[in-house]
KOLMAR-490055 format. One record per residue (C-alpha): x, y, z; residue in three letters. Coordinates in steps of 0.001 Angstrom, whole numbers, always signed. Layout:
% residues N
(rec (X; Y; Z); 'Ala'),
...
% end
This chain:
% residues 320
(rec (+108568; +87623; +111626); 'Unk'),
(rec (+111214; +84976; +110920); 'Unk'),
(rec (+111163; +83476; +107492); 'Unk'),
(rec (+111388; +79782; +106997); 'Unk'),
(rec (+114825; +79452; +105384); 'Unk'),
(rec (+115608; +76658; +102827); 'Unk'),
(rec (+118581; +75910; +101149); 'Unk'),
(rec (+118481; +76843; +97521); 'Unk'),
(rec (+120671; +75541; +94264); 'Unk'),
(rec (+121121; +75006; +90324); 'Unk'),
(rec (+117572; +73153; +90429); 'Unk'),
(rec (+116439; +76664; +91970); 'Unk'),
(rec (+117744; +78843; +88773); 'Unk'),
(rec (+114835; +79423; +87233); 'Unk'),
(rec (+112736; +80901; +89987); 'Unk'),
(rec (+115541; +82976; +91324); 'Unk'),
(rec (+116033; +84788; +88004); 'Unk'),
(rec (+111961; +84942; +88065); 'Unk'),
(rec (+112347; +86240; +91283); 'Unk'),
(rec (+115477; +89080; +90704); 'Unk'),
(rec (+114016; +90020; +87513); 'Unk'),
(rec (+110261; +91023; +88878); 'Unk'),
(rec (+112573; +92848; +91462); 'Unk'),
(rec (+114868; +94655; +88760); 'Unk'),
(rec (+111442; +95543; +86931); 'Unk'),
(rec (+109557; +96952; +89961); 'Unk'),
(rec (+112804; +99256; +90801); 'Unk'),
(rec (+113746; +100458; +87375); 'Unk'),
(rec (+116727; +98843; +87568); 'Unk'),
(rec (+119094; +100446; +84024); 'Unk'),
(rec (+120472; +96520; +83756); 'Unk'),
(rec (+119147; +92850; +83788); 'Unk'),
(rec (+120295; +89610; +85501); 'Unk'),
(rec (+120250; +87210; +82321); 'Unk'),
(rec (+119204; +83181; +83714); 'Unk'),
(rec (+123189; +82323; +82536); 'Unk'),
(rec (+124489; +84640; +85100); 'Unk'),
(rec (+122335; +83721; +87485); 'Unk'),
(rec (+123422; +79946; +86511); 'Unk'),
(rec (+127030; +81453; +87286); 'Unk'),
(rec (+126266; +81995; +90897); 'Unk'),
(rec (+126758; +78177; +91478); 'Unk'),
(rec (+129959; +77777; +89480); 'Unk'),
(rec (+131305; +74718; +91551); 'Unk'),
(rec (+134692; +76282; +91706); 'Unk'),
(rec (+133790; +79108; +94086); 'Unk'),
(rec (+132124; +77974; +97726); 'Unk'),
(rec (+128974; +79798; +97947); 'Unk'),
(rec (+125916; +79730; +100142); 'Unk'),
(rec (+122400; +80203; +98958); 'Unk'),
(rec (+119052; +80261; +100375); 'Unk'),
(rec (+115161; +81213; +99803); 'Unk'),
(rec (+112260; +81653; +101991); 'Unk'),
(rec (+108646; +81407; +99981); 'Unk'),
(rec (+105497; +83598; +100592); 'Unk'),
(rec (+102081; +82097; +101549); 'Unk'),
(rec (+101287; +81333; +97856); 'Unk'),
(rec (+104756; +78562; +97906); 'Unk'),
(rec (+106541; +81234; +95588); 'Unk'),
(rec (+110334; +82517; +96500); 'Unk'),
(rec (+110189; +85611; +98441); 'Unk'),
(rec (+113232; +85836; +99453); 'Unk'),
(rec (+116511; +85081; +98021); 'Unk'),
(rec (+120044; +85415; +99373); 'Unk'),
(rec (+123933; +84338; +98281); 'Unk'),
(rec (+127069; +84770; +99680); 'Unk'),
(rec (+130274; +83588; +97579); 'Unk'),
(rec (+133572; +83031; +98031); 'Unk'),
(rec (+136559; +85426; +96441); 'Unk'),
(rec (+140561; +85677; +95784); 'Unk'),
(rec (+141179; +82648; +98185); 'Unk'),
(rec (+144521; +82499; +96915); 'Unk'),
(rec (+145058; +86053; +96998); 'Unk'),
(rec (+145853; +88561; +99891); 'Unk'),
(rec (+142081; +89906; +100131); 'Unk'),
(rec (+139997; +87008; +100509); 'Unk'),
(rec (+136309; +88152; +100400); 'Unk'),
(rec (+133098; +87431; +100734); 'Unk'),
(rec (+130052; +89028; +98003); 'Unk'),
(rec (+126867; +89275; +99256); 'Unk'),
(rec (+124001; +89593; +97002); 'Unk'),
(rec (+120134; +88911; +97281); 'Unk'),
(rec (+116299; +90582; +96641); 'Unk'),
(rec (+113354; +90721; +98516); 'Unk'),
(rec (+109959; +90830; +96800); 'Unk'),
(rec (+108732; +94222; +96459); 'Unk'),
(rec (+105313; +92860; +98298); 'Unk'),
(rec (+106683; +91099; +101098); 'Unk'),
(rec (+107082; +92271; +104622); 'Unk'),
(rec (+109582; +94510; +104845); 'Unk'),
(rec (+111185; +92889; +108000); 'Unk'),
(rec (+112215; +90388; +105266); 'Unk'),
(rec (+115334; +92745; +103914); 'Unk'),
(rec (+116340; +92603; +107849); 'Unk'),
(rec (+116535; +88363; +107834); 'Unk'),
(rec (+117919; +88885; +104689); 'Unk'),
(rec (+120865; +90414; +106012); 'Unk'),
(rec (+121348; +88658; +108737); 'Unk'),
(rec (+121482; +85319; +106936); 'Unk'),
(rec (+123994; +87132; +104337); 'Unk'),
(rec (+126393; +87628; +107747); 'Unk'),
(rec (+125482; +84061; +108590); 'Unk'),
(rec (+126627; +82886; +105371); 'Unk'),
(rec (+129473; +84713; +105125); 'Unk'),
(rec (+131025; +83599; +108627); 'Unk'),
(rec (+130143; +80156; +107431); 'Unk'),
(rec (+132794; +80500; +103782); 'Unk'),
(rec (+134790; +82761; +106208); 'Unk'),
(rec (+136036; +80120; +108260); 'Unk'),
(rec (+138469; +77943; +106281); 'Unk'),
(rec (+140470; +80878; +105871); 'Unk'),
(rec (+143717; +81648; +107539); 'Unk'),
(rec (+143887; +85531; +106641); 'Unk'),
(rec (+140811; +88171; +107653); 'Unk'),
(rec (+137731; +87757; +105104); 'Unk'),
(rec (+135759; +91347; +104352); 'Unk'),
(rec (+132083; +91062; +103589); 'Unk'),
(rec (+131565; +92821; +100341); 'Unk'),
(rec (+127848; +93935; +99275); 'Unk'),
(rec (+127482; +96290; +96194); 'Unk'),
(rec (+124485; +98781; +96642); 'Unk'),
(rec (+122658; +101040; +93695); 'Unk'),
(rec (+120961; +103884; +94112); 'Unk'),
(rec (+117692; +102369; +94549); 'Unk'),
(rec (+118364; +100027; +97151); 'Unk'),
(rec (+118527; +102969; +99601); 'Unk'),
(rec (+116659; +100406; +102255); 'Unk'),
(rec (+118962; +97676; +101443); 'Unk'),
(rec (+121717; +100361; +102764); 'Unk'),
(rec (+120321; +101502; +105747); 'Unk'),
(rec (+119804; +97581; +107062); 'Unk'),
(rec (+123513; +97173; +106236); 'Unk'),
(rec (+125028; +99930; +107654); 'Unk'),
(rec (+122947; +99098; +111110); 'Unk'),
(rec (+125018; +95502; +110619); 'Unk'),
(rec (+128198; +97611; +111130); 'Unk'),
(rec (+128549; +97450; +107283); 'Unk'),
(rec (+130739; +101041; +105738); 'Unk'),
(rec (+131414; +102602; +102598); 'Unk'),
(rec (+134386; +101551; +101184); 'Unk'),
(rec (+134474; +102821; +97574); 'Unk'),
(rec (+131972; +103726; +94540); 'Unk'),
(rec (+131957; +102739; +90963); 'Unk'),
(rec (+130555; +105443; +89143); 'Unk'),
(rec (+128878; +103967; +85754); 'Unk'),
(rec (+130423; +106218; +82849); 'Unk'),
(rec (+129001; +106429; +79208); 'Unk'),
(rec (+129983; +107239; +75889); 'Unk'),
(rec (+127908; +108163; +72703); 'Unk'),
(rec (+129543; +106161; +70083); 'Unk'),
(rec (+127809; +108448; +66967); 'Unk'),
(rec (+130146; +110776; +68186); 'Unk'),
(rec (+133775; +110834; +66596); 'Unk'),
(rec (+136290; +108643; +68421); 'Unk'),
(rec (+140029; +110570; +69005); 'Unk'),
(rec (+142740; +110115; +66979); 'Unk'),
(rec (+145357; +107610; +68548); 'Unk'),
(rec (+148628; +106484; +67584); 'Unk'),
(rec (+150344; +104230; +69913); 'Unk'),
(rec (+153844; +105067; +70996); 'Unk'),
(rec (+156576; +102953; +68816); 'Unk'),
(rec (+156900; +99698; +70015); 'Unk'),
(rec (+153223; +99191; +71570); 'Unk'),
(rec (+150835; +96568; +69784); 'Unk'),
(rec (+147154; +96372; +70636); 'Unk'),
(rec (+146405; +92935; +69590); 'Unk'),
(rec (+142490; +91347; +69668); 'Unk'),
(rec (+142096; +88668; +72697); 'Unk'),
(rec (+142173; +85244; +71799); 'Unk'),
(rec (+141390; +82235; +73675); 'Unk'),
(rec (+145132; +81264; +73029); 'Unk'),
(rec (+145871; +84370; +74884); 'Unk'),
(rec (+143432; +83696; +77861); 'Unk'),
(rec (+146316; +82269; +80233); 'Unk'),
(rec (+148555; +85769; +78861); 'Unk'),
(rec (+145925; +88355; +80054); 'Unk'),
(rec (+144497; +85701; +83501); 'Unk'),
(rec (+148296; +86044; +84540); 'Unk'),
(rec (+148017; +90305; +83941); 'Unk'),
(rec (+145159; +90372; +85715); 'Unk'),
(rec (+146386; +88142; +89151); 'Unk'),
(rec (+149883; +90555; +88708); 'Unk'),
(rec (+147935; +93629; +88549); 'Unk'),
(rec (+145374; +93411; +91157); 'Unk'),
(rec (+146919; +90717; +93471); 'Unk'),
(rec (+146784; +93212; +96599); 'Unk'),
(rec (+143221; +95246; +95557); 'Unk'),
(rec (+140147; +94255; +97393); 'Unk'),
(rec (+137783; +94834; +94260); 'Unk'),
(rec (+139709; +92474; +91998); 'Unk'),
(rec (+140033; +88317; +92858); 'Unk'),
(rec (+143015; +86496; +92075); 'Unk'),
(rec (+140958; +83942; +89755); 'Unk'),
(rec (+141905; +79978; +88772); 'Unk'),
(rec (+141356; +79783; +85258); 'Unk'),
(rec (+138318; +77914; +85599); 'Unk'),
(rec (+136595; +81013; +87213); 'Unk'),
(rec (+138223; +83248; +84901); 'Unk'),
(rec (+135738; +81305; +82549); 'Unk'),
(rec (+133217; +81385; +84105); 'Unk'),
(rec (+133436; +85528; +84867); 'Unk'),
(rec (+134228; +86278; +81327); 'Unk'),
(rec (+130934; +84276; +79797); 'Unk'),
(rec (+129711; +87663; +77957); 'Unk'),
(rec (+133387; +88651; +76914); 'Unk'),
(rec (+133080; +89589; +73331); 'Unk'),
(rec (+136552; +89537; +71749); 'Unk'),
(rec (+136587; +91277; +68775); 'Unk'),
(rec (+135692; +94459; +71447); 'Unk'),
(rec (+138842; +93190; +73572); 'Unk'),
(rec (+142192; +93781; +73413); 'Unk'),
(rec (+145869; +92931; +75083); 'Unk'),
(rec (+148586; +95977; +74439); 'Unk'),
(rec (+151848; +94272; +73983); 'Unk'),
(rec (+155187; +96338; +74648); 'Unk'),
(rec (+157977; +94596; +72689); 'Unk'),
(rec (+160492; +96652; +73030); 'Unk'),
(rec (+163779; +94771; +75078); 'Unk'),
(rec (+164176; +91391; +75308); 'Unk'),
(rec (+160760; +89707; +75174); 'Unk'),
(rec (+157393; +91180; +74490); 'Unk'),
(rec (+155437; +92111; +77509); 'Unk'),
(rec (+151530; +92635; +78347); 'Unk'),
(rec (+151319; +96281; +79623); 'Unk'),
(rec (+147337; +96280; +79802); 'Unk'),
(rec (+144239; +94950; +78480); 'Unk'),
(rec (+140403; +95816; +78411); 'Unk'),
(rec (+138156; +93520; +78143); 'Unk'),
(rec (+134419; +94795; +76840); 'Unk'),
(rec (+131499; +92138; +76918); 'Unk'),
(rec (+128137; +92192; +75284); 'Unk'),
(rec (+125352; +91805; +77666); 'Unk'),
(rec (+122271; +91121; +75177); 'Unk'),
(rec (+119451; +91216; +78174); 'Unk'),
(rec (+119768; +94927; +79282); 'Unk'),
(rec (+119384; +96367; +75954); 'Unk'),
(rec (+115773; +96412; +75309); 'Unk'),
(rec (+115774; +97947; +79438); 'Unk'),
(rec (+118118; +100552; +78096); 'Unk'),
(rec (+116048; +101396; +74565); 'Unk'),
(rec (+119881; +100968; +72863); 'Unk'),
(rec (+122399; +98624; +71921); 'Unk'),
(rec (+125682; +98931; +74601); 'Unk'),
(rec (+128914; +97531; +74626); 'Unk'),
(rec (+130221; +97347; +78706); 'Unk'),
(rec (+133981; +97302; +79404); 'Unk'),
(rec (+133939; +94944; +81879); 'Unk'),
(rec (+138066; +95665; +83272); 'Unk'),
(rec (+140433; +97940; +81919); 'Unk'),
(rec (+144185; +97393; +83730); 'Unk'),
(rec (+147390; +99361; +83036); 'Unk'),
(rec (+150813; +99017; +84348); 'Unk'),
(rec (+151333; +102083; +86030); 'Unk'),
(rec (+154199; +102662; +84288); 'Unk'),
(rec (+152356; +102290; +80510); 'Unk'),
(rec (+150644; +105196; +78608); 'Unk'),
(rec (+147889; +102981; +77043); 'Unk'),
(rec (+144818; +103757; +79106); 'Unk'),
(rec (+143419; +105784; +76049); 'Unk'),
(rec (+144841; +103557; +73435); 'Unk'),
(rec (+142862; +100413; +74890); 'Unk'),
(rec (+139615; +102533; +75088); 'Unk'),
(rec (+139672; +104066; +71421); 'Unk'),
(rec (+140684; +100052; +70049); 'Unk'),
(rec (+137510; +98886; +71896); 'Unk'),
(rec (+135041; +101477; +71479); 'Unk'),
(rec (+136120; +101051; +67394); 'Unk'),
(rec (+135731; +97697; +67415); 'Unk'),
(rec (+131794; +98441; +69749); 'Unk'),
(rec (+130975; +100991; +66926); 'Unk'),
(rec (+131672; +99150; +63722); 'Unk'),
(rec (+129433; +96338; +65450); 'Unk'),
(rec (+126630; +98387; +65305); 'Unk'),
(rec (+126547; +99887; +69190); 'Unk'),
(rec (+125310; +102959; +70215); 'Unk'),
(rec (+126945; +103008; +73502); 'Unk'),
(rec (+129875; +102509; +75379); 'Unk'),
(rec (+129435; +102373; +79075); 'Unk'),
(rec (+132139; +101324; +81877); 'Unk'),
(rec (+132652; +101733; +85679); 'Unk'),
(rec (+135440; +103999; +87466); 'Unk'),
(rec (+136418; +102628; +90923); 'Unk'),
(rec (+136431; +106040; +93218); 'Unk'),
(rec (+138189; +105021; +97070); 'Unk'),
(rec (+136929; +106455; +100037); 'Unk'),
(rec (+139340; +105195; +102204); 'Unk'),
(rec (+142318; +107598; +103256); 'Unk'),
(rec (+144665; +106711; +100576); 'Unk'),
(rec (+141932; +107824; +98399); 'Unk'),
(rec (+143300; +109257; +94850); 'Unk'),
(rec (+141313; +112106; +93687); 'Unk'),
(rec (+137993; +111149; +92205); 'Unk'),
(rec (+137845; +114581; +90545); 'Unk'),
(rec (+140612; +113693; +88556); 'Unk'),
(rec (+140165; +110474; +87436); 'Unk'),
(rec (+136669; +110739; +86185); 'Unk'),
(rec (+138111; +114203; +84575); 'Unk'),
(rec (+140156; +111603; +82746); 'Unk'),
(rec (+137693; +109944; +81154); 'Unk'),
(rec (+135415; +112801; +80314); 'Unk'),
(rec (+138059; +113982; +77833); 'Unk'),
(rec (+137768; +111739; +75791); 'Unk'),
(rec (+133942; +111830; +75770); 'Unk'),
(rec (+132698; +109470; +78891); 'Unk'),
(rec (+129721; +110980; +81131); 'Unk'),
(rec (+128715; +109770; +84463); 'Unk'),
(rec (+125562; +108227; +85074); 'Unk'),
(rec (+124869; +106707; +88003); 'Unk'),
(rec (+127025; +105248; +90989); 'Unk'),
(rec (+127100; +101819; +92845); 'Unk'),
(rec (+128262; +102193; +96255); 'Unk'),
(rec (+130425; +99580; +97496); 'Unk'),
(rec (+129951; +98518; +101130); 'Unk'),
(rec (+132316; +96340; +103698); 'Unk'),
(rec (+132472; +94541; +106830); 'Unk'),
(rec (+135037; +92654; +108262); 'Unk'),
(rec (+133960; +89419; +108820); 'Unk'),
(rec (+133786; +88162; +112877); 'Unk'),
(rec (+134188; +84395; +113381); 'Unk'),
(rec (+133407; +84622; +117019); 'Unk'),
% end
């Protein structure tokens, strides 16, 4: 059965957050997909490619996106995302697949360097996975959702002499965009962003939860890390709690402020009246893997539990 396809945009908003959010409720998804990020989807800065096929009743169905990442960086990717109604025939998570490849091929071609397919899986979308690894589509890396009780007592921290952890503000947005392009520049999971999708990716940044640590020691000061924490209203009643998320956290490898930038944040989350803090550790699979033991052992000492996992898969993408 092959849907009819129709191209689908910002007049299309409302019935594709209808759409995702009947699907989020029907799988118990632990998050939901607010009508402003959906909105964010079709941020005219980043190509994208979206597209709907209806039931017999003229309702979406169906709905599929690919957009366009890090054009200007060394890992140009494509993220594929999209639902299929819990009552429609199942054949319709195959098309939707195959029209996420289409789409992706499509943004893929004005690039000079190799474009990787990107698709982010949770545990609940096991038949989502299977029709993706069948498309040649492998497991790349995990990010393994970590949370913290913020009742509990927060460690002692005194940052090393020198080191400032100073509250983000929108004078400092062009400071901690330029840490974030030098940091990540050559990882897949991270784009290289213009400012004006910066923006747009940091609509539910709350910045009294987000800080810059400053090293001004020598010459001039210097940004050695940052977290940035956002407030996503629309999954707390889903959750039964109020949460605080910690959207990036990004260290020079060379800086000793990993726990510093936490405790600062999850302060800040607490004496605004959250129970939880809640963040996601990026685990490799790939053979230069670091040890995923370790690192989440990191973060369990000073109080973060795992919760669940999103699997991250990839494809290179194939022009011909």
């Amino acid at each position: 059965m092959t849907a009819h396809l129709e191209e689908l945009g910002p007049a299309n908003i409302a019935e594709i957050h209808e759409l995702i959010e009947l699907v989020q409720e029907y799988d118990g998804a632990s998050f939901r997909t607010s009508p402003a990020e959906v909105r964010s989807f079709f941020d005219p800065a980043r190509e994208h490619v979206a597209f709907g096929a209806r039931g017999e009743s003229g309702r979406l169905e169906m709905y599929g996106m690919a957009r366009l990442f890090d054009t200007a960086g060394s890992h140009p990717s494509v993220i594929i995302s999209g639902v299929v109604h819990p009552a429609a025939p199942r054949e319709r998570v195959k098309e939707l697949a195959a029209q996420q490849v289409k789409a992706a091929r499509a943004l893929a071609v004005s690039q000079d360097q190799q474009v990787i397919a990107v698709a982010h899986l949770e545990p609940w979308e096991a038949e989502r996975m299977s029709v993706l690894r069948a498309f040649g589509f492998t497991h790349a890396y995990s990010y393994v959702q970590m949370r913290r009780s913020l009742r509990a007592s927060l460690p002692e921290y005194t940052p090393a002499p020198g080191i400032d952890f100073v509250p983000i503000t929108r004078e400092q947005d062009a400071t901690v965009l330029g840490a974030h392009n030098s940091f990540h520049g050559e990882k897949l999971d991270y784009a290289v962003m213009t400012p004006e999708q910066w923006a747009t990716e940091r609509a539910f940044m709350d910045r009294d939860w987000s800080f810059l640590a400053v090293d001004r020691r020598g010459d001039r000061p210097r940004v050695v890390g940052y977290i940035i924490a956002a407030r996503y209203e629309q999954d707390w009643q889903s959750l039964g709690w109020k949460e605080g998320y910690i959207d990036e956290l990004s260290v020079r490898s060379t800086a000793n402020v990993t726990a510093g930038l936490l405790i600062a944040s999850m302060r800040a989350q607490r004496d605004a009246g959250m129970r939880y803090t809640s963040m996601d550790v990026t685990i490799d699979h790939g053979p230069d893997a670091q040890d995923a033991e370790e690192r989440i052992t990191g973060y369990e000492e000073i109080g973060f539990s795992p919760t669940t996992e999103t699997k991250v898969l990839i494809k290179p993408v194939e022009l011909a």
